[in-house]
C-alpha positions as CSV (number, residue, x, y, z in Angstrom):
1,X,6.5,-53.4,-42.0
2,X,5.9,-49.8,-41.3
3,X,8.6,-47.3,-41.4
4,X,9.7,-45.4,-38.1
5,X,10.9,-41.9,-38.5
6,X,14.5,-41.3,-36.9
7,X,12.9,-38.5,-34.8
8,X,10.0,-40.3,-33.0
9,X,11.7,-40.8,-29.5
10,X,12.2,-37.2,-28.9
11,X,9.7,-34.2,-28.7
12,X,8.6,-33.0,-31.7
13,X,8.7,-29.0,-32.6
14,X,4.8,-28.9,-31.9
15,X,5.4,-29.9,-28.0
16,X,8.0,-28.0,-27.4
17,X,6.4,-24.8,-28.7
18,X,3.3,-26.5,-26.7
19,X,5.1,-26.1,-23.6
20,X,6.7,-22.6,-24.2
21,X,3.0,-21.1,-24.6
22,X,2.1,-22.7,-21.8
23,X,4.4,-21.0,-19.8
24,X,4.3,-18.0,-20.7
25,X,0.8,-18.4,-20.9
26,X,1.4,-19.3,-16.6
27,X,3.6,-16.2,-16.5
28,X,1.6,-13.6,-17.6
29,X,-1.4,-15.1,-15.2
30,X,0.8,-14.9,-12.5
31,X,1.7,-11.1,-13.2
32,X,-2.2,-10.0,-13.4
33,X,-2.7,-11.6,-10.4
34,X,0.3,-9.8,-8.6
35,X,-0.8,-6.4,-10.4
36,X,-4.1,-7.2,-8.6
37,X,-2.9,-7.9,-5.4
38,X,-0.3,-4.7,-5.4
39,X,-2.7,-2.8,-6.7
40,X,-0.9,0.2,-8.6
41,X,2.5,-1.4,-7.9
42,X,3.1,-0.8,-4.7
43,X,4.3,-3.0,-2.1
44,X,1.9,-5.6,-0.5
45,X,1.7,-3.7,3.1
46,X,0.3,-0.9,1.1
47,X,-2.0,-2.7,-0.6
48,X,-4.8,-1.6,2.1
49,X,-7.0,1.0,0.5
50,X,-9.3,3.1,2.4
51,X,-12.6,1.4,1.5
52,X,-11.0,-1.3,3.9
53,X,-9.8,0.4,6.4
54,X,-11.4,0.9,9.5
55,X,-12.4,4.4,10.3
56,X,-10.2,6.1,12.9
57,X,-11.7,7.3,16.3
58,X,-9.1,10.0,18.2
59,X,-10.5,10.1,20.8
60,X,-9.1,6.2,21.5
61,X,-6.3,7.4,20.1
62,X,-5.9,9.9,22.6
63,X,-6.7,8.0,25.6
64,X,-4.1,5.1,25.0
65,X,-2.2,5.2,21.3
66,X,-0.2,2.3,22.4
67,X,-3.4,0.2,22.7
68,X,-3.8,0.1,19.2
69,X,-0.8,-0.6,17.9
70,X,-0.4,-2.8,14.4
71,X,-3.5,-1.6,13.9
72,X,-4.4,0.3,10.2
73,X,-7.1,2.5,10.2
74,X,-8.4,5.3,7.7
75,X,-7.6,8.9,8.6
76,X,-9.1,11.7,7.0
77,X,-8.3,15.0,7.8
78,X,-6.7,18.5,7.0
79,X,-2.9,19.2,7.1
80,X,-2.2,21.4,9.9
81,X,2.0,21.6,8.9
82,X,4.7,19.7,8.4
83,X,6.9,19.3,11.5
84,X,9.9,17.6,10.2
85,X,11.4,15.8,7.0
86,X,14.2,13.7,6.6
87,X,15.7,12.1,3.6
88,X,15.1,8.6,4.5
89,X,12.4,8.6,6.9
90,X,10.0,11.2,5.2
91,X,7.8,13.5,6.7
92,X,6.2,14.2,9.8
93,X,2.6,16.1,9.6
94,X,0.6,17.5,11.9
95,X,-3.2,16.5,10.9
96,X,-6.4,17.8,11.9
97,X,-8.3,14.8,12.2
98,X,-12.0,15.7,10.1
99,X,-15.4,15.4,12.2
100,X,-13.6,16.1,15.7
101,X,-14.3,18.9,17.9
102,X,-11.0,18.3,20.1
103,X,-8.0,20.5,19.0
104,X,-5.4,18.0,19.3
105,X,-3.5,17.6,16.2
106,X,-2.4,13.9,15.3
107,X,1.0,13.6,13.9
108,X,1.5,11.1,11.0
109,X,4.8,10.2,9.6
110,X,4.3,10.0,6.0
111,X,7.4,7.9,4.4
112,X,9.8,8.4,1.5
113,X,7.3,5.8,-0.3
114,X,5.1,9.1,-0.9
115,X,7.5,11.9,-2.1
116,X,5.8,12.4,-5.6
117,X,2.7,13.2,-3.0
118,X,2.0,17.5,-2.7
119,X,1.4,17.7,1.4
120,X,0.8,21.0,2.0
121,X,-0.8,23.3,4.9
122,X,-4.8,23.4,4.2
123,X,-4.6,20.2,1.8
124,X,-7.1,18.1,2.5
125,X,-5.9,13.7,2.6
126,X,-7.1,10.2,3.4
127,X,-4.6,8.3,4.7
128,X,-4.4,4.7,5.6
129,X,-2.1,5.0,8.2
130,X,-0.8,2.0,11.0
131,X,-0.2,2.7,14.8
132,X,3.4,1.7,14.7
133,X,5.4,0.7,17.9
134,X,5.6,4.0,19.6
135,X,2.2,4.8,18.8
136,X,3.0,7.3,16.0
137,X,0.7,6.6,13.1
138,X,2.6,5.5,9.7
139,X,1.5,6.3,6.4
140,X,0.4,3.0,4.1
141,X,-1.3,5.1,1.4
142,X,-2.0,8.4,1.1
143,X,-4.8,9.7,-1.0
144,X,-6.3,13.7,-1.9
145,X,-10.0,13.6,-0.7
């Protein structure tokens, strides 16, 4: 009669180090796939780029902001100034709003989220940028041009 070995009713070494690669194996998949997502890390309602975006017509913005709101759109434009800043809401621009004749300024509140961002007079941005409640236009990502 054949001998049994003492340790055949459990897992060996060889599964259990089996399942161990496999998940990590499952971990580091997931993680490439959120990098993908996020993009550069940021968080998913940022994750619109400007290649997606639609492109931004003022002059709906100007007849009826409101009309648009929850919308994200791609703004690309000059900065004009910055009209106020506040430690936990950010800044809020005034843009000049590229290939318009009118001389309205839009402002755009540009969050916290974008501090290590230089927004100065003349400096030239894309933004991807969401009509928020009030009809101000948010910041999602902001680019140079």
């Amino acid at each position: 009669m054949p001998r049994r070995s003492r340790h055949s009713s459990g897992a060996n070494t060889n599964q259990i180090l089996g399942l161990v690669g496999g998940l990590l194996f499952i971990l580091l998949v997931g993680a490439v796939v959120a990098f993908l997502l996020l993009g550069d890390g940021g968080s998913p309602r940022r994750s619109v780029r400007a290649a997606a975006a639609t492109e931004f017509s003022l002059r709906d913005y100007l007849d009826n902001a409101n009309s648009l709101r929850g919308n994200t759109y791609r703004v690309d434009g000059t900065v004009e100034e910055q009209l106020r800043w506040t430690r936990d809401r950010g800044r809020l621009i005034s843009l000049h709003v590229d290939g318009t004749s009118e001389g309205s300024p839009v402002p755009i509140l540009v969050p916290q989220d974008f501090s290590h961002v230089s927004i100065e007079k003349n400096t030239d941005l894309t933004f991807v940028a969401e009509v928020g409640d009030n009809g101000l236009l948010v910041a999602r990502d902001v680019r140079p041009k």
